[in-house]
C-alpha positions in Angstrom: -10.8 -4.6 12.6 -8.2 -4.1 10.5 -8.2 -3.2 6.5 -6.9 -6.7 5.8 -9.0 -8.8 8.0 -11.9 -6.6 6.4 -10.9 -7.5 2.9 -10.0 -11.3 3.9 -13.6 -11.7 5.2 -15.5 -10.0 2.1 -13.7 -12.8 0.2 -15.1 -15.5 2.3 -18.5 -13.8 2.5 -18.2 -13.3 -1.6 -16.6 -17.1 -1.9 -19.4 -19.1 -3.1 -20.2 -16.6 -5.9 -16.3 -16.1 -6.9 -16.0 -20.0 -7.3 -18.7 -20.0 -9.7 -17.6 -17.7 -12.5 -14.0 -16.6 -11.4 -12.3 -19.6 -10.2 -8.7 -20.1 -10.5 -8.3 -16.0 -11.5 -7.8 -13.3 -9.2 -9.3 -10.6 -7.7 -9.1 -7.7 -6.5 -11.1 -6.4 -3.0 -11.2 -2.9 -1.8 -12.8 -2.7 1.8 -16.1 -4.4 1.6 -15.9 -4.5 -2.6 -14.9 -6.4 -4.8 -13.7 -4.4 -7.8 -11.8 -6.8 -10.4 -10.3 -9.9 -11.6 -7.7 -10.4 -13.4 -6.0 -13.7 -15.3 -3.0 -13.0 -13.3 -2.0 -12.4 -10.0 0.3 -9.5 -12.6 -2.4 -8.8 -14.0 -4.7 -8.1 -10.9 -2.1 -6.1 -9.3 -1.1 -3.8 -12.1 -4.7 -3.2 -12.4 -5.1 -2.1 -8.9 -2.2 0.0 -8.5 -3.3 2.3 -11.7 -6.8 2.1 -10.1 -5.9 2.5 -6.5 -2.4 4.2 -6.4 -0.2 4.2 -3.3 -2.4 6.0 -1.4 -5.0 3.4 -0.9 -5.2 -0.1 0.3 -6.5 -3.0 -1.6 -6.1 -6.8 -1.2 -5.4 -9.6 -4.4 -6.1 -13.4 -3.6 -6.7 -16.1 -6.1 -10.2 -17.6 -5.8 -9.4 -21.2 -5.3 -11.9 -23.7 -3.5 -9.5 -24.5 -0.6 -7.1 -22.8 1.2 -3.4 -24.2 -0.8 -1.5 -21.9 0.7 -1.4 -18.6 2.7 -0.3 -15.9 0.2 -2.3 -12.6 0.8 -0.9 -8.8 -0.1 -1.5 -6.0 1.7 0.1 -2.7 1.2 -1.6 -1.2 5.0 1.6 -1.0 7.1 0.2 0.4 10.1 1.8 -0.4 13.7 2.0 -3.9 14.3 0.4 -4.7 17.9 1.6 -7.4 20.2 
């Protein structure tokens, strides 16, 4: 499994809970944790990078109730397969 799909699916696990006290801001996942949230999608990621660096990968998503639209970020550039 990759590092995004990882992340993606410790936001659904997490979803219910987010919804309740974080809705609308953003937050921040690291593997299986979720570490942050920030006001901003800004905000969320400048947070990160100072906490995370270059070096390791992380994943920002808004908590919203439904899927709007698909906009994820993922700096874990490995080999894409096909």
């Amino acid at each position: 499994m990759s590092t995004l799909d990882r992340e993606f699916q410790t936001y659904q696990r997490h979803l219910p809970q987010l919804l309740e006290r974080h809705e609308r801001q953003f937050v921040v996942i690291q593997g299986e944790r979720v570490e942050h949230f920030g006001r901003s999608y800004e905000a969320a990621l400048e947070w990160a990078y100072g906490k995370f660096g270059l070096d390791q990968p992380f994943f920002v998503k808004e908590v919203v109730s439904e899927q709007e639209s698909v906009a994820h970020f993922t700096r874990d550039l490995g080999l894409c397969r096909t």
